[in-house]
C-alpha positions in Angstrom: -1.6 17.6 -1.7 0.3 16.8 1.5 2.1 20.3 3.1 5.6 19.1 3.0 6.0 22.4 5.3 4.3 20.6 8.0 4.8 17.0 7.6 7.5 14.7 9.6 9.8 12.9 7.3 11.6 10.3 9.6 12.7 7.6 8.4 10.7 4.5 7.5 11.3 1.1 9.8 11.4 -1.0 6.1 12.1 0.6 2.6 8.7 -1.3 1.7 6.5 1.1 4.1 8.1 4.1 2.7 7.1 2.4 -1.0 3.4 2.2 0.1 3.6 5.8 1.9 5.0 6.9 -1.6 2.8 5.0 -3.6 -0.2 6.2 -1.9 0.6 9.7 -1.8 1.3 9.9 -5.3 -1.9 8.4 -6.3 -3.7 10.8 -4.0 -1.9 14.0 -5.3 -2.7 12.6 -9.1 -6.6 13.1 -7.7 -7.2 9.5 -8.1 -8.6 9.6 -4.3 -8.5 12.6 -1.6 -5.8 12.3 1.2 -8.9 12.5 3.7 -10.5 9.6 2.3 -7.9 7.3 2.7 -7.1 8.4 6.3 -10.7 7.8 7.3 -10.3 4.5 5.7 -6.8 3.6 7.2 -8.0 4.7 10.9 -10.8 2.1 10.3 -9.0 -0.7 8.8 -6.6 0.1 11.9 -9.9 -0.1 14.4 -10.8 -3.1 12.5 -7.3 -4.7 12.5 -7.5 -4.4 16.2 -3.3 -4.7 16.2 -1.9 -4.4 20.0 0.6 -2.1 18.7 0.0 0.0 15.7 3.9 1.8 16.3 4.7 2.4 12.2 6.0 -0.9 11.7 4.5 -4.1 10.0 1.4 -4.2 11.6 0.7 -0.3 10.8 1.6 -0.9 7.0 0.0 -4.2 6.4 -3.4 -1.9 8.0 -2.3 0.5 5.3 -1.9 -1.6 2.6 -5.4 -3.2 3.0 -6.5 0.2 3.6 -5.1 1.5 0.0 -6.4 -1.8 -1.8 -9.9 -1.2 -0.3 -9.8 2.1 -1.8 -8.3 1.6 -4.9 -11.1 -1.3 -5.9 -13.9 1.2 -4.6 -12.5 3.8 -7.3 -12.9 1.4 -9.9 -9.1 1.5 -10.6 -8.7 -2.0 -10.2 -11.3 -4.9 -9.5 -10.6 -7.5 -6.8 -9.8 -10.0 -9.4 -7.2 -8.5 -11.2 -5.6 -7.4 -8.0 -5.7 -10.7 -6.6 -3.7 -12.1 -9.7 -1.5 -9.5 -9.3 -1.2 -10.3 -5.6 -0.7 -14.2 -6.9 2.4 -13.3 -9.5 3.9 -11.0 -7.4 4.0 -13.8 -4.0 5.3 -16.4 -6.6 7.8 -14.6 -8.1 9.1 -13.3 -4.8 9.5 -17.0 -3.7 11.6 -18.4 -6.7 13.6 -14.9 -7.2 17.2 -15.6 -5.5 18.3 -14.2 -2.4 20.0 -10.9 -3.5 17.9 -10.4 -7.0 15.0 -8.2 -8.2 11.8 -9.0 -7.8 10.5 -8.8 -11.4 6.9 -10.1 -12.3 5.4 -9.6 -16.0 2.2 -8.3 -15.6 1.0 -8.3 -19.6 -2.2 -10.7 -20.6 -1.2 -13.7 -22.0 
């Protein structure tokens, strides 16, 4: 579990990298991964990246976000194919949702 005690909580540049942040920490402290493994992973994907400026915006959470798929395929909680539908519906419905709306995408088998 993260130490809240000792942990900066500034604000996030987008609300979507505080989602990831919160997404990922809530999987790690529900044991589906350690918090160490995924930082050895994200400073990686970030060496791999090889982004000029890795300064907690886009760039940082887009390394994160690859990062945390990575992971979550390699704990068998998804597979690459199901995630790359998901990836698919959620892309497509964000391009015919109206300016202003929800995003909303049904994820249930057809």
């Amino acid at each position: 579990m993260i130490d809240q005690n000792n942990f900066d909580f500034k604000s996030f540049e987008k609300p979507w990298h505080g989602q990831i942040f919160a997404i990922t920490v809530s999987l790690s402290e529900n044991k589906v991964f350690k918090w160490s493994e995924f930082s050895k992973l994200l400073a990686d994907q970030i060496k791999m990246d090889k982004t000029e400026k890795q300064n907690g915006g886009d760039d940082y959470f887009f390394s994160w976000i690859k990062a945390l798929e990575n992971l979550i395929i390699k704990k068998n909680v998804v597979d690459q194919t199901k995630l790359n539908i998901t990836k698919k519906k959620w892309k497509d419905a964000f391009l015919t949702t109206p300016h202003g709306h929800p995003v909303e995408i049904n994820l249930k088998k057809r």
